[in-house]
C-alpha positions in Angstrom: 7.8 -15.2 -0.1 4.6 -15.0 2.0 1.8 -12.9 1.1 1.1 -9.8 2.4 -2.5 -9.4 4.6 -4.9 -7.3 3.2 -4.7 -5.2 6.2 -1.3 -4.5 6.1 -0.9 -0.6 5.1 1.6 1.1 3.5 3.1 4.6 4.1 5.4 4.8 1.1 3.8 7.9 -0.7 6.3 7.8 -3.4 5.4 4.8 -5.2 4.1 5.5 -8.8 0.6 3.4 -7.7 0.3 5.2 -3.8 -2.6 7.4 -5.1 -4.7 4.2 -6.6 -3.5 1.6 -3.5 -5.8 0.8 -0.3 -2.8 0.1 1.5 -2.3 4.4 1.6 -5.7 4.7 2.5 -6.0 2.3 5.1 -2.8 3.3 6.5 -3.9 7.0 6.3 -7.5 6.3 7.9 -5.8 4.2 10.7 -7.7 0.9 9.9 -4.6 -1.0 9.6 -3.3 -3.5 11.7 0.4 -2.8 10.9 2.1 0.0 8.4 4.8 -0.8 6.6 7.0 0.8 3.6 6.6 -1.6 0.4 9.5 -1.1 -2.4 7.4 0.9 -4.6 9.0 3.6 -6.4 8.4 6.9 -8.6 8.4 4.5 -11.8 6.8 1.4 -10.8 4.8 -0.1 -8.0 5.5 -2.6 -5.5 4.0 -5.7 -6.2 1.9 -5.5 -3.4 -0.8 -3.0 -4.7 -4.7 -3.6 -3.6 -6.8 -1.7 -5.9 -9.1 1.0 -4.2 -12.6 -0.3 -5.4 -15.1 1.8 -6.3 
């Protein structure tokens, strides 16, 4: 499977990770090239999770 871009958001607010990820933020923030919804769910997260640093 290829790997996701960086820059690639995500709008799946359910995932057990969505409050941590910089995919929700960037996709909130509208710096993100393309939204998707990644498979994460209530009890685990996607896979695809990019820390939010700082």
């Amino acid at each position: 499977m290829a790997q996701v871009p960086e820059n690639v958001g995500c709008e799946n607010s359910v995932c057990i990770q969505a409050k941590e990820c910089k995919r929700q933020v960037i996709a909130k923030d509208g710096t993100a090239v393309e939204i998707r919804s990644f498979g994460g769910t209530a009890e685990k997260g996607c896979g695809k999770f990019i820390p939010i640093k700082g």
